[in-house]
TILOKOL-123526 format. One record per residue (C-alpha): x, y, z. Coordinates in pm, 1 decimal. Example, Ala and Ser with C-alpha at 12.3 -4.5 7.8 and 13.67 -1.06 7.14 Angstrom:
! TILOKOL-123526
(mike (1230.0, -450.0, 780.0))
(mike (1367.0, -106.0, 714.0))
***
This chain:
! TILOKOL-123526
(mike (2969.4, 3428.5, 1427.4))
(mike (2586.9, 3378.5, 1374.5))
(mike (2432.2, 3642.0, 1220.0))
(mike (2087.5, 3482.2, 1193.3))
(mike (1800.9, 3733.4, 1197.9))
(mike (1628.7, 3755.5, 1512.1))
(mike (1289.1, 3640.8, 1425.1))
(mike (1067.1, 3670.8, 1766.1))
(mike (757.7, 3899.5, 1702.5))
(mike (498.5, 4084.1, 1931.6))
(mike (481.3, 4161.5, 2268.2))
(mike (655.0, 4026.2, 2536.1))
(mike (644.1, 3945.7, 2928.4))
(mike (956.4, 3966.3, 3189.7))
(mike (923.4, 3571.0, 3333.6))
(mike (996.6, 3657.2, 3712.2))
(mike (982.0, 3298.2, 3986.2))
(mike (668.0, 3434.0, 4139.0))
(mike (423.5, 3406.4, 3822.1))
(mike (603.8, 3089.9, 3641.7))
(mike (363.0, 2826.4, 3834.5))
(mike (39.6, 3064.9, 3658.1))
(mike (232.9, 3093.9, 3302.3))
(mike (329.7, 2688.1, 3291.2))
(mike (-66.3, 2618.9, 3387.9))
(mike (-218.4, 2864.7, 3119.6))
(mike (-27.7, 3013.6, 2916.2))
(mike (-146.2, 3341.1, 2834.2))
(mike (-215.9, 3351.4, 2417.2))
(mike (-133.0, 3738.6, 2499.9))
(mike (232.7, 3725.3, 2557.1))
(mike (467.6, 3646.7, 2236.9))
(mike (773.8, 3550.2, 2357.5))
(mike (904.7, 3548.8, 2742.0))
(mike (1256.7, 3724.9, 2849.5))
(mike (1463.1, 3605.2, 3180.1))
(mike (1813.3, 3683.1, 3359.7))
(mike (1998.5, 3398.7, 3369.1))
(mike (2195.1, 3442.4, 3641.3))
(mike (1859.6, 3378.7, 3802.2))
(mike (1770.2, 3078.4, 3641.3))
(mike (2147.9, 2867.6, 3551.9))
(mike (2160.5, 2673.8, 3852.9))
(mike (1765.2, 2613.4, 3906.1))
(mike (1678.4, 2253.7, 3920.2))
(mike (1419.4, 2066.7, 4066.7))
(mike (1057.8, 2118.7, 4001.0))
(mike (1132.4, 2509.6, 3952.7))
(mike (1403.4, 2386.5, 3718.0))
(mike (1158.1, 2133.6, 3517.0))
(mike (877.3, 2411.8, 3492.1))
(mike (1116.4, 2656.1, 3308.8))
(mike (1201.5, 2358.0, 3076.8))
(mike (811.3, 2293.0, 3011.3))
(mike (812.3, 2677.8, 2926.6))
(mike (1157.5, 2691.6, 2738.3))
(mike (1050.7, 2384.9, 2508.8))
(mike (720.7, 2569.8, 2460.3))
(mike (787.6, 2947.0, 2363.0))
(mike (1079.0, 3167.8, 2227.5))
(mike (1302.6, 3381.1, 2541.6))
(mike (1567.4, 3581.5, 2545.7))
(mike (1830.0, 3595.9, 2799.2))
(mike (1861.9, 3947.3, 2985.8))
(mike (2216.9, 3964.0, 3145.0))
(mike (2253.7, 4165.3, 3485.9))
(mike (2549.2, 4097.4, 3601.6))
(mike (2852.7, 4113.3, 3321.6))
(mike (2956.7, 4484.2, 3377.4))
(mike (3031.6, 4524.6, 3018.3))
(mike (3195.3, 4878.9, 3136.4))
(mike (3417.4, 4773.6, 3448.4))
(mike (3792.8, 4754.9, 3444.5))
(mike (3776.8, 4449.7, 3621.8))
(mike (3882.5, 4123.6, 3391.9))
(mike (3529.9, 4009.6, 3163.5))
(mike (3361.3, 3719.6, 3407.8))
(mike (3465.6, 3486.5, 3102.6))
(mike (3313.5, 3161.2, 3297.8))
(mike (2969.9, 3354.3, 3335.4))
(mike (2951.7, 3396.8, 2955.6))
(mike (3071.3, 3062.6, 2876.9))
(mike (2781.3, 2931.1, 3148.7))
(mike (2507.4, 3158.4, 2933.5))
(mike (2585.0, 3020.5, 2578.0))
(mike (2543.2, 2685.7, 2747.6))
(mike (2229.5, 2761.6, 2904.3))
(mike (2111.9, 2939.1, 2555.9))
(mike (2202.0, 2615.1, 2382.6))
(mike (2013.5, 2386.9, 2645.7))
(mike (1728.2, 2557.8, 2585.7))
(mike (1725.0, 2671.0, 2240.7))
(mike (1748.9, 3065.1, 2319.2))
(mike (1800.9, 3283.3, 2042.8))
(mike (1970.2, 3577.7, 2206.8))
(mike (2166.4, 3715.6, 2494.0))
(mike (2105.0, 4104.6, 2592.3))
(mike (2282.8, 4341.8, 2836.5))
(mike (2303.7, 4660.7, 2983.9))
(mike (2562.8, 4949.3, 2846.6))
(mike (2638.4, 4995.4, 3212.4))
(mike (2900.6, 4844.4, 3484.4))
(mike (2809.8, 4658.7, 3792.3))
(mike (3139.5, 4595.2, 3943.1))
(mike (3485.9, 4720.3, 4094.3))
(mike (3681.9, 4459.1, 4297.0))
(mike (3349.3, 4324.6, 4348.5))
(mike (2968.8, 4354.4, 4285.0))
(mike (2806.0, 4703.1, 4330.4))
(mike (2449.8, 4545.0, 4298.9))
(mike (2365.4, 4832.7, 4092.7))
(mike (2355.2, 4932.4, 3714.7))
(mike (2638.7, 5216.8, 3743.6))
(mike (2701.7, 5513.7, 3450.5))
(mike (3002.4, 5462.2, 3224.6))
(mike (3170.7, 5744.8, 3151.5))
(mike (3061.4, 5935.5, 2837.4))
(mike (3438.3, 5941.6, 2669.2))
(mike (3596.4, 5797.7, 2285.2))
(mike (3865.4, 5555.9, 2589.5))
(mike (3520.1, 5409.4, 2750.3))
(mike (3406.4, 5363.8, 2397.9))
(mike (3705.2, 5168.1, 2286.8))
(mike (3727.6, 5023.1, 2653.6))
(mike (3328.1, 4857.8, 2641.2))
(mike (3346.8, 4787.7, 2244.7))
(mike (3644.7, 4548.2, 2288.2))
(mike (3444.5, 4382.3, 2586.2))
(mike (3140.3, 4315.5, 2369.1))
(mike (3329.2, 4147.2, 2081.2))
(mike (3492.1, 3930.5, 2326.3))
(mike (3168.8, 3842.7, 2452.1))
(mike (3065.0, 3816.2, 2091.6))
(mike (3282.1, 3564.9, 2027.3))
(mike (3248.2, 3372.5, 2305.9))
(mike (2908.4, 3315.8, 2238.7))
(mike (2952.8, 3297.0, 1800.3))
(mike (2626.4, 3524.3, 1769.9))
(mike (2610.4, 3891.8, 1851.4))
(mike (2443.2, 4085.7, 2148.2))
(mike (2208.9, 4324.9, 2180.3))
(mike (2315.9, 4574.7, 2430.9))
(mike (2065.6, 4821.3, 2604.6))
(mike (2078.5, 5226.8, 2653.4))
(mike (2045.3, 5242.7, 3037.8))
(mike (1884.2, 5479.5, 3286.7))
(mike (2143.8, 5733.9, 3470.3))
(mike (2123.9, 5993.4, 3729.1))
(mike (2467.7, 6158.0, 3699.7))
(mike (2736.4, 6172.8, 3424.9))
(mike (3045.3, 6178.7, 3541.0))
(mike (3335.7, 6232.4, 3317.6))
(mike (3109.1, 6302.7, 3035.8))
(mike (3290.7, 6420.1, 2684.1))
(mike (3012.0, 6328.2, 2478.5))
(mike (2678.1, 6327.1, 2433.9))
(mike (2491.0, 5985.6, 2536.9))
(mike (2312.9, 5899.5, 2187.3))
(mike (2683.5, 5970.4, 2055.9))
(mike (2847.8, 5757.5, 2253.5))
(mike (2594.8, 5432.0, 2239.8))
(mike (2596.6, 5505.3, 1890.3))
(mike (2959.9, 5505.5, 1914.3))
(mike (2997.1, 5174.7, 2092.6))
(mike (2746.8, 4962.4, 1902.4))
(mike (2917.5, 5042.4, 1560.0))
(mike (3259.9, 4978.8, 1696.7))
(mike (3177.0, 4698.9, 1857.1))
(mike (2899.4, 4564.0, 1572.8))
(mike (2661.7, 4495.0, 1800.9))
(mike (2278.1, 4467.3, 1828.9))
(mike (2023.9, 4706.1, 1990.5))
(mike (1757.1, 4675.9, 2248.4))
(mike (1642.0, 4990.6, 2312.3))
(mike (1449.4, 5072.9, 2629.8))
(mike (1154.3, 5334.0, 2582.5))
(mike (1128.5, 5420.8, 2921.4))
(mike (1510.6, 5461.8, 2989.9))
(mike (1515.9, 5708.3, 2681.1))
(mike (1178.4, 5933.7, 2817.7))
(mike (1342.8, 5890.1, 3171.9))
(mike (1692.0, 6045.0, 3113.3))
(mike (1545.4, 6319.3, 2881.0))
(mike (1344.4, 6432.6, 3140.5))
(mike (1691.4, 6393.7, 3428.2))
(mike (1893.0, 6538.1, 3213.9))
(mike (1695.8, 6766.0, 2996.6))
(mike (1695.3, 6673.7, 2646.6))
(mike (1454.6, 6535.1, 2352.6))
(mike (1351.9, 6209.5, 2330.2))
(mike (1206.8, 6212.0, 2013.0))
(mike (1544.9, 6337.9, 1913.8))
(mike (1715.6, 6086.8, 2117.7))
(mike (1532.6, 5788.3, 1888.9))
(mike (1564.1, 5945.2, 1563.1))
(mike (1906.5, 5936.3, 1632.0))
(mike (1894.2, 5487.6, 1694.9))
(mike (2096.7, 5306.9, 1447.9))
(mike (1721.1, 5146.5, 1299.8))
(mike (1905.1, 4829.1, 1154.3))
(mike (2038.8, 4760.2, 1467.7))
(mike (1736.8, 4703.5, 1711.1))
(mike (1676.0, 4359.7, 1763.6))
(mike (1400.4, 4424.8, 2041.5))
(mike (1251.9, 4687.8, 2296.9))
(mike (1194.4, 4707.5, 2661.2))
(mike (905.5, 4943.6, 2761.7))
(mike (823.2, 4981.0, 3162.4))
(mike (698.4, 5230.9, 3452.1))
(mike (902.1, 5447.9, 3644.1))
(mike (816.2, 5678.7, 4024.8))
(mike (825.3, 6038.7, 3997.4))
(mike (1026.1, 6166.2, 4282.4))
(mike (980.2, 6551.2, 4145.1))
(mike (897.2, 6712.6, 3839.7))
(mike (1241.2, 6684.0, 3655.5))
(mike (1364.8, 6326.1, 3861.8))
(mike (1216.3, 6024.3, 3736.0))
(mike (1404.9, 5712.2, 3855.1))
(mike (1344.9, 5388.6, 3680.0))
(mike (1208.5, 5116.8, 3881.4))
(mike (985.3, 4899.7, 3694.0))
(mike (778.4, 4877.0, 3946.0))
(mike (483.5, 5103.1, 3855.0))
(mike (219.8, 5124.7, 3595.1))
(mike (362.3, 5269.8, 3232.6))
(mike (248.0, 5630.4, 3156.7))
(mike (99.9, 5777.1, 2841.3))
(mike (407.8, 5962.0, 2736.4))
(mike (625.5, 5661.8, 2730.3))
(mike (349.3, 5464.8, 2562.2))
(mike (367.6, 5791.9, 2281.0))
(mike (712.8, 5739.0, 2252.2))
(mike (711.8, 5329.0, 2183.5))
(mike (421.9, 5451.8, 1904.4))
(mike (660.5, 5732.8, 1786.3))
(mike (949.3, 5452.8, 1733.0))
(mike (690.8, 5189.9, 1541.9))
(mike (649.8, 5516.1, 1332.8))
(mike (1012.7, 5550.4, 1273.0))
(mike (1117.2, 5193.1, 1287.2))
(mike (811.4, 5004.3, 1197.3))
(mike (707.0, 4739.7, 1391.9))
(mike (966.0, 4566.0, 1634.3))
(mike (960.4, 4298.3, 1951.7))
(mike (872.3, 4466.5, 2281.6))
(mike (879.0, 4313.2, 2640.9))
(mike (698.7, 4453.3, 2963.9))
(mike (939.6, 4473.2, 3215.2))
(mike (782.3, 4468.5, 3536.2))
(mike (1050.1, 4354.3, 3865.4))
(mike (839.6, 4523.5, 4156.1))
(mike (485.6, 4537.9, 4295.1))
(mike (422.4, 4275.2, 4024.9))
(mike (33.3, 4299.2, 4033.9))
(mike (-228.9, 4032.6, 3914.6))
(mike (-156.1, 3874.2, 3585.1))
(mike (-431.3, 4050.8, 3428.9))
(mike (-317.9, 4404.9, 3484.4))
(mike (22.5, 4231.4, 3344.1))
(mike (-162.7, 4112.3, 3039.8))
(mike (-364.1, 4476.3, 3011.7))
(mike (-36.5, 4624.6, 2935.8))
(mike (86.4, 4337.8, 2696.4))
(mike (-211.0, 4403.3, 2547.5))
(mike (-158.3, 4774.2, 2487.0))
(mike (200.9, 4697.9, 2300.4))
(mike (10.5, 4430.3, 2104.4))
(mike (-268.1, 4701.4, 1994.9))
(mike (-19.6, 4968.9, 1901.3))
(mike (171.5, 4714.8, 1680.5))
(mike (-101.2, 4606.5, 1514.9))
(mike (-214.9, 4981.3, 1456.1))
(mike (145.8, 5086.7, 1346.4))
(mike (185.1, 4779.5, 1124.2))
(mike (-105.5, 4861.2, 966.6))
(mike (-13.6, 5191.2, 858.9))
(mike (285.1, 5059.8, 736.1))
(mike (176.5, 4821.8, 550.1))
(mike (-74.0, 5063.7, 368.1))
(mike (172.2, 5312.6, 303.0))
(mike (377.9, 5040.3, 124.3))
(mike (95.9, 4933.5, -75.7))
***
């Protein structure tokens, strides 16, 4: 299995079909490395299919899965993950990320569903990662997820994705938003919530917006602006962590590429300030 360290640095940009003609033409110097789903972009060919190769040949990406269901009980969609490590290796992607989540039962749910918060599930997801794992000869990095209810829950959830990534030995991408979004649903600390992140184990970040439905519901849509508390929180984890690669997801009301690059911009800035600070406190 590879166990290469993942080497991609500063902030990155979610590479949706709708801003790929802008990115190919100029390629903001902003944006450090470029993250897609692949089930988006497998089958693409054409002249969509020959601009992603222009880009792919040009900058580092990560795949973002959507669609594996690391958590179901249906059998692992072994053809999908054979059909992403080719795709990785035609176009020279370093790594594969997914959600700690399930998406179907008998079928797609077309939604990011809960798993329940027990030591079975743990055993149940861990094995599924290490098969994927070894389909692919590199490890994953597998992503804390947004959640609105917790069904079946025996654990806490920082104990049980703690749980699953050292049973399974798998990677981290930790999503700053997800993290202030629960602990707002489901009233705990996030601060407390990242100090408790396996730091050896992050490979990258996701930081996004959310809508406020009430005071205590938040629901994560990446599809809005990203507040100053979540922006505190990526700073508090650069504190922690030091300095790490982090992506702007943004999937809905995608506004001008500038406002895009504002916010790119902002996780560039607070790297630079936090690796600064490191780097004088190590000096």
């Amino acid at each position: 299995m590879d166990t290469t360290p993942f080497l991609i640095n500063g902030g990155g940009l979610g590479l949706s079909r709708s801003i790929l003609a802008q990115v190919v033409d100029a390629p903001p110097q902003e944006v450090g490395f470029y993250e897609v789903a692949p089930e988006n972009w497998i089958t693409i060919g054409g002249k969509l299919g020959k601009r992603f190769r222009a880009m792919t040949e040009r900058f580092d990406f990560i795949c973002h899965g959507l669609s594996l269901s690391l958590g179901s009980t249906d059998p692992l969609d072994v053809k999908l993950v054979r059909d992403v490590k080719a795709f990785m290796a035609e176009h020279q992607i370093k790594l594969y990320s997914e959600h700690l989540s399930y998406c179907s039962n008998d079928g797609h749910l077309y939604d990011l569903m809960p798993i329940p918060c027990t030591s079975d599930a743990v055993s149940h997801v861990a094995a599924r990662i290490r098969q994927v794992q070894d389909i692919l000869e590199q490890k994953i990095a597998i992503e804390n997820v947004s959640y609105y209810a917790a069904p079946g829950q025996e654990m806490a959830e920082i104990d049980f994705f703690n749980a699953v990534v050292e049973e399974a030995d798998c990677d981290i991408l930790i999503d700053i938003n997800n993290i202030y979004v629960n602990s707002v649903n489901h009233g705990y600390d996030a601060e407390a919530f990242l100090k408790a992140i396996p730091a050896k184990r992050i490979a990258y970040a996701h930081i996004a917006g959310h809508y406020v439905e009430a005071d205590d519901f938040l629901v994560d849509t990446h599809g809005a602006a990203i507040i100053d508390p979540v922006w505190l929180l990526l700073g508090k984890a650069y504190e922690l962590y030091g300095v790490f690669p982090t992506l702007l997801e943004r999937d809905f009301n995608i506004p001008e590429m500038a406002e895009l690059l504002r916010e790119v911009n902002t996780i560039n800035a607070i790297q630079t300030a936090w690796g600064a600070q490191h780097a004088k406190q190590s000096a």
